[in-house]
Structure formats: structure tokens, C-alpha cells
N, C-alpha and C positions, 0 to 999 in steps of 0.2 A: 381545416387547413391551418397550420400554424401563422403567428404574423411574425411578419420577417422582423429583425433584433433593430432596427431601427425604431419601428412602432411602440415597443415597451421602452425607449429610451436606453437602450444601448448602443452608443456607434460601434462602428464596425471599429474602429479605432482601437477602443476602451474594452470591449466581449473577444475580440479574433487576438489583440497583440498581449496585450495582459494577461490574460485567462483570471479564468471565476476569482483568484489570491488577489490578485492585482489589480480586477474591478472593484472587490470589496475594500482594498486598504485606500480607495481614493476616498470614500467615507469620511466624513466630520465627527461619529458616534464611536461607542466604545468595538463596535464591531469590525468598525476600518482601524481601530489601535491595533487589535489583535489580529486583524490580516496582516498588518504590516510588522509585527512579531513573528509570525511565523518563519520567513526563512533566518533572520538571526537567530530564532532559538534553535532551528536544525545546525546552523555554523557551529554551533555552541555546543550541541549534544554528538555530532557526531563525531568529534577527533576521544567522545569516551567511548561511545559507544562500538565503535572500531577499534580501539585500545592503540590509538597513534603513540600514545606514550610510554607502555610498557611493551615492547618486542623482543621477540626468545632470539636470544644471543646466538644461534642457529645462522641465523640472519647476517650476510655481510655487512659490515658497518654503516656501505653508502646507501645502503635499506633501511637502519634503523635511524640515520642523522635525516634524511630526509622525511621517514615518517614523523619526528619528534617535529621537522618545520614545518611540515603543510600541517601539523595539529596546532602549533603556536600560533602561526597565520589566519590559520581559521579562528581560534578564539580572538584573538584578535580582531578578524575583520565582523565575527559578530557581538561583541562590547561595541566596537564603534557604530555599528549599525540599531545596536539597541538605545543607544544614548541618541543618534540621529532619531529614532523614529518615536521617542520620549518627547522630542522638541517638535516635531509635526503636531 
């Protein structure tokens, strides 16, 4: 029988609302830097990887001016998230 996630020092807190990212970036070591990397760098690769910024002229305008701001927003919001979690 398993022992319940209290017993290995996980609260129910830190394992059920965090998940596995979010228990490891609470870390002091290099492994909690890089969990706490992970979602700014998806912020940061996905407006390429989706191609927020080049859209086929196809596309009505209020399609393409939107996709160009939720891709500035996102680089955005993961620069400031990679500078915060620099300073952790």
C-alpha cells in the first residue's frame, strides 16, 4: 500500500494545488530555478511557434491585430516573469 503524500513530506497543499512544476520550483537548488522557468519560457516560445506575428492577409484585420497583441503580451508577460524568477 502506498503512504499517503503527507508521509513523504508533501502537503496536500504544495502536491494537489501546485502540481509536480510548482512543487519543484518552490526549491532553493538549480532544479527549482528551472521549474520556475518553465512556464516563461512556453510564454516566450509560443506566440513563435504559433506564428502570432506573421498571419496570411487572408485573415480579416481584427484577426490579425489581435493575434500580433496577445503575441506582444505574452513576450511580454514572459520577460517579466523570467527577470522575476532570476530574482527568486
Amino acid at each position: 500500500m502506498a503512504e499517503p503524500v503527507e508521509a513523504r513530506g508533501l502537503g496536500s497543499d504544495e502536491a494537489g494545488v501546485l502540481g509536480p512544476i510548482g512543487a519543484l520550483a518552490r526549491r532553493a537548488d538549480l532544479v527549482g530555478t528551472v521549474a520556475r522557468l518553465v512556464v516563461p519560457a512556453g510564454s516566450l516560445a509560443e506566440p513563435v511557434v504559433q506564428g502570432m506575428f506573421t498571419r496570411p492577409h487572408i485573415l480579416p484585420w481584427p484577426d490579425r491585430l489581435a493575434s500580433s497583441v496577445c503575441g506582444v503580451a505574452l513576450v511580454a508577460a514572459g520577460i517579466l516573469a523570467v527577470l522575476r524568477a532570476g530574482r527568486a
